[in-house]
C-alpha positions in Angstrom: 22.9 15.5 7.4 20.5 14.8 10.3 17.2 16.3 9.7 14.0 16.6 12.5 10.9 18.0 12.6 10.1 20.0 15.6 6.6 21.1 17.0 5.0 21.9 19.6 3.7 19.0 21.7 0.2 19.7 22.3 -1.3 18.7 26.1 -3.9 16.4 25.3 -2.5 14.5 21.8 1.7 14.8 21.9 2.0 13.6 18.2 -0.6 16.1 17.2 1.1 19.5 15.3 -0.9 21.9 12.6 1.3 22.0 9.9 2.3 25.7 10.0 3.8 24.8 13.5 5.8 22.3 12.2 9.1 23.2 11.6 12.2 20.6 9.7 15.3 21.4 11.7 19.0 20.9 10.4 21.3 20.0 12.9 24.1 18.0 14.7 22.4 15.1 16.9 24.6 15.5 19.3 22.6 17.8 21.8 20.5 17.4 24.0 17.9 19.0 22.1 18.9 18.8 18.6 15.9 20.7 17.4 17.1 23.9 19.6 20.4 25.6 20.8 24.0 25.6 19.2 23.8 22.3 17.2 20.6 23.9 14.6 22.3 24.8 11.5 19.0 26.3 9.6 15.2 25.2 9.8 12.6 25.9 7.1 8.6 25.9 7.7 7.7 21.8 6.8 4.9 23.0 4.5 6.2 26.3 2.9 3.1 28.7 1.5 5.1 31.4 0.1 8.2 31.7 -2.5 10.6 32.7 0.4 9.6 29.5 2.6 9.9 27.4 -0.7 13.2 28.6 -0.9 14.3 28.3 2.2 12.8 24.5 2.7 14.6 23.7 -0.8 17.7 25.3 0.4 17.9 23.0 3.6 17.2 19.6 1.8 19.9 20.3 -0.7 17.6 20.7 -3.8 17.7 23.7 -6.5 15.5 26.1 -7.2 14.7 27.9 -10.4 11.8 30.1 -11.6 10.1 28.2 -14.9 8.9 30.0 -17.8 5.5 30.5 -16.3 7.2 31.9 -13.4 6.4 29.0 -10.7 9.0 27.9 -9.0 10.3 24.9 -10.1 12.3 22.6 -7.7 15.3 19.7 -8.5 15.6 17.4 -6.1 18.6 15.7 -7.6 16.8 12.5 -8.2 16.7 11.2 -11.6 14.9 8.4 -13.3 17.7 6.6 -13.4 17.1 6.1 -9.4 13.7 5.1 -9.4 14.2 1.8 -12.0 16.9 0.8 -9.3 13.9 0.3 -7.2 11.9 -1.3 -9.7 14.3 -4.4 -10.2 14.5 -4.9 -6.1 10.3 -5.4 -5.8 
């Protein structure tokens, strides 16, 4: 799944983006564009402030999402320990 972040390029610094303008865009990469028009499949804010945008971010990176005990959201990436000693062993 291709992801890209999408901003607004600002005149004087074209790498430069606040963080609530950034935006992580699913989508095919075979537009033009891939960040607009027929090829997004969903986009999420790429820092989320509020349960919905933590959803929704979650959502398009594949992870779960379920509401802990202490009711904060709790997010699975599907990574497990087991992954990171893989990397261990390569260093």
């Amino acid at each position: 799944m291709p992801l890209f972040v999408s901003f607004q390029d600002d005149d004087v610094d074209p790498t430069f983006a606040y963080a609530d303008e950034a935006i992580l865009v699913d989508a095919r990469d075979d537009d033009d564009n891939p960040c607009v028009g027929p090829g997004v499949r969903r986009t999420a804010h790429l820092v989320p402030r509020t349960a919905a945008e933590i959803k929704v971010f979650a959502s398009v990176l594949g992870w779960s999402v379920e509401t802990g005990s202490d009711g904060n959201l709790v997010l699975y990436p599907g990574v497990s320990a087991e992954d990171d000693e893989d990397t261990d062993e390569d260093a």
